[in-house]
C-alpha positions, -999 to 999 in steps of 0.1 A, spaced: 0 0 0 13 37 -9 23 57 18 2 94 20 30 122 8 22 145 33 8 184 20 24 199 50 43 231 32 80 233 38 104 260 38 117 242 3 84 246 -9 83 282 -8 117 288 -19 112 273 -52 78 294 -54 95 327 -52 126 320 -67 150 319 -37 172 298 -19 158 280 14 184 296 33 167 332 23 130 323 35 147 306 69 158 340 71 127 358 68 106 332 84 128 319 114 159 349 116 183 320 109 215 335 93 197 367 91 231 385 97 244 361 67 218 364 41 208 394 26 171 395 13 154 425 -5 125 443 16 105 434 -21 116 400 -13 109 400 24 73 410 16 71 384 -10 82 352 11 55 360 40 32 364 12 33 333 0 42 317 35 8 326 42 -15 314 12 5 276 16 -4 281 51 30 276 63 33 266 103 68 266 116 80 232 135 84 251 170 89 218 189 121 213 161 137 246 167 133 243 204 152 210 202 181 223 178 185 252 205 169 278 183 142 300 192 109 291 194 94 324 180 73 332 215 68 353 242 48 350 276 29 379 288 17 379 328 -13 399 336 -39 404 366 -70 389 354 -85 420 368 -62 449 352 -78 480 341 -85 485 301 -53 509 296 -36 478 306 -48 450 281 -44 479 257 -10 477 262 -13 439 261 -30 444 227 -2 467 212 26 441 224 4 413 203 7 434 172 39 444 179 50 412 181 32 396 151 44 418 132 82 408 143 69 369 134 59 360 173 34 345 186 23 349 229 11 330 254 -5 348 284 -8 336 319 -34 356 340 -37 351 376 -54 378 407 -46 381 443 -24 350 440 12 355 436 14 318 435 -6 311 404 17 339 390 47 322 394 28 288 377 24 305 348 58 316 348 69 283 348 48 268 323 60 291 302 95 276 307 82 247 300 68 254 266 97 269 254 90 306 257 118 329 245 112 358 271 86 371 297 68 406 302 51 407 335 23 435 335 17 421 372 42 422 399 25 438 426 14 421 456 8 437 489 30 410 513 42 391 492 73 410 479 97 392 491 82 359 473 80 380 439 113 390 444 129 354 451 111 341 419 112 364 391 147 385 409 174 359 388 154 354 361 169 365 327 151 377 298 121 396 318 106 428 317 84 448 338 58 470 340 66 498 364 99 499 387 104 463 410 119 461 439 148 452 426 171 465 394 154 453 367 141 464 331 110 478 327 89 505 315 79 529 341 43 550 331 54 586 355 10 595 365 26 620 385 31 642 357 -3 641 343 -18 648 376 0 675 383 -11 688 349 -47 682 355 -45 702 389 -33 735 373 -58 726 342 -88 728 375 -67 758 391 -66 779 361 -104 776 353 -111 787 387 -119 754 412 -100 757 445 -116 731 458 -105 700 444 -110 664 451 -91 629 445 -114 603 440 -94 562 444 -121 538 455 -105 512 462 -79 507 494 -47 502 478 -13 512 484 1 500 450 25 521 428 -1 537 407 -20 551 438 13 561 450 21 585 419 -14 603 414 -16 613 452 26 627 449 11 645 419 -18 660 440 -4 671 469 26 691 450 1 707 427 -22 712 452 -25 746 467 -52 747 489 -71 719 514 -69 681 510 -95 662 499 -79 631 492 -114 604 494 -90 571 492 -108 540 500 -146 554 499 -173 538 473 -194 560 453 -222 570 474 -193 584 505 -178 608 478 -207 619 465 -210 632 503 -179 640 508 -189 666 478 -219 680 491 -201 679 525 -171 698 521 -183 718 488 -159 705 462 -161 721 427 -139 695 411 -128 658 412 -98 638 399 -106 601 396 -90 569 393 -104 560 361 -128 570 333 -157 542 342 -157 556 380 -154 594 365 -190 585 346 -207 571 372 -204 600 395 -213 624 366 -242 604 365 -251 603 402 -241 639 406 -264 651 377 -292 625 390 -289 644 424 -293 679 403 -256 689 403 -241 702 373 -212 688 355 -190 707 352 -208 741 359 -209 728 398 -181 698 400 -156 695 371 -145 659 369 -117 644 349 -110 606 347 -78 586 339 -67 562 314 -88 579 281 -110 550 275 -128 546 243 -162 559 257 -147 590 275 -145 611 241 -185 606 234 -200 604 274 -222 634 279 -207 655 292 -177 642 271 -149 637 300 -116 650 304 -89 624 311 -51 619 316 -37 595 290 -6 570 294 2 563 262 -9 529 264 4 517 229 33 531 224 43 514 257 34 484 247 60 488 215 85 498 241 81 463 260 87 443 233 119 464 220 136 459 257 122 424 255 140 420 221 173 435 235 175 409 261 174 383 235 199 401 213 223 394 246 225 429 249 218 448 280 191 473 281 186 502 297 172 499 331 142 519 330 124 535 298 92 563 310 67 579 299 49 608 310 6 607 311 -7 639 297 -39 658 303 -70 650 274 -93 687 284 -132 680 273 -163 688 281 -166 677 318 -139 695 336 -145 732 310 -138 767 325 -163 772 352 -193 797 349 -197 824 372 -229 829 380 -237 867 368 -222 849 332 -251 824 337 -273 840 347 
């Protein structure tokens, strides 16, 4: 009986489709003797064109063996990260396809122990390198810091406690931006809204940024749900209000103008993180934005270093600026509306 030639395409195969030499689509396809061979950008463009109608799969499992690399990255995330961070998950993906990788992601929440799992399965499957967009856990540094500490090949989302690559997003900036934004329309009042109880590194930042830029009292509401800052508001007669994010700056424009306060004739409000929604909310609502995808480029690029065997720089920042809108607008005086 006749064996079943097998239609899996081979590099061969599409070599002798464009007109090259097998060595030239290893090149494009796998960055073996890229440093050797020398192929045209028209070229370039032509092997993954064709790579991709034959359907062509590399044999990771093969160049994990021979030594070579497999063409993957991991990603760690909290299962519970904001949006502006799986946007910068999503701009590492393109990134990253676009340089021929592929990721895997291991999520985890509250449970520095089901990070480092992930971490090792990763090893396991032969990853090349590691970003972790999730390093922080309240009493548990000291674990984090034994697993991920002599680790090679790693980079991180904001500073560690320890040297180590990453890119740092400075929040500090943009709120100090956003107070002299609510200064120079006239509030004096001014309120900083973060709901939940933390002490993490992001927290840290937007309350430095307050205080410096702030001018006169504190209202700093940190750890108070919804319905205690609305009072603290009334209360204390605040005429503007930084919050944590943009979902938590709509809901209290929408409990504020449910309870007849205007927005932002009464309380300007500006959120964080410029969401998709915050441009076309009603009012539309001024946010500070991190820069979310070009950040995620910047991972990859020190990831990349690393595997180079060079030695990036330590840490790589950039600075949130202030997005003015609708919602946080120069304040009316009342003989102007009336």
């Amino acid at each position: 009986m006749s064996q079943r030639k097998s239609t899996k395409p081979r590099m061969i195969d599409i070599a002798e489709r464009v007109g090259v030499s097998k060595g030239a689509v290893a090149s494009v396809l796998s960055n073996v003797g890229k440093n050797v061979i020398r192929v045209s950008e028209a070229k370039r463009a032509e092997i993954l064109r064709v790579a991709r109608e034959m359907n062509y799969v590399p044999n990771i499992t093969a160049r994990a063996l021979a030594g070579k690399s497999g063409m993957k990255i991991g990603v760690l995330i909290d299962s519970h990260a904001p949006r502006c961070t799986y946007r910068i998950l999503w701009s590492i993906e393109e990134t990253a396809v676009k340089a021929g990788y592929r990721l895997m992601i291991g999520q985890a929440h509250d449970d520095p122990q089901s990070l480092f799992d992930c971490y090792d399965n990763f090893m396991r499957h032969g990853i090349d390198g590691v970003i972790c967009l999730a390093h922080e856990y309240s009493g548990h540094e000291e674990e984090v810091r034994a697993c991920f500490q002599d680790k090679k090949n790693l980079v991180f989302h904001d500073p560690t406690e320890w040297e180590a690559p990453c890119v740092k997003i400075d929040r500090e900036t943009g709120m100090m931006q956003a107070m002299r934004h609510l200064q120079e329309t006239g509030r004096q009042r001014i309120g900083l809204w973060l709901p939940r109880n933390s002490n993490c590194y992001s927290y840290r930042q937007r309350i430095a940024g307050y205080r410096k830029s702030n001018q006169g009292e504190e209202f700093l509401c940190h750890g108070l749900p919804l319905r205690c800052c609305i009072d603290e508001i009334r209360d204390k007669k605040l005429d503007a209000v930084i919050a944590s994010n943009d979902s938590e700056a709509a809901q209290l424009a929408r409990e504020l103008m449910r309870r007849g306060i205007r927005v932002p004739e009464d309380v300007a409000l500006i959120g964080h993180d410029n969401d998709d929604f915050s441009e076309f909310y009603y009012p539309s609502l001024s946010t500070i934005d991190q820069n979310d995808e070009a950040a995620g480029r910047k991972f990859f690029e020190l990831l990349m270093e690393q595997l180079k065997g060079n030695t990036p720089q330590e840490n790589y920042t950039f600075h949130t600026k202030l997005i003015i809108r609708e919602s946080s607008s120069r304040k009316m005086n009342k003989e102007a509306s009336e």
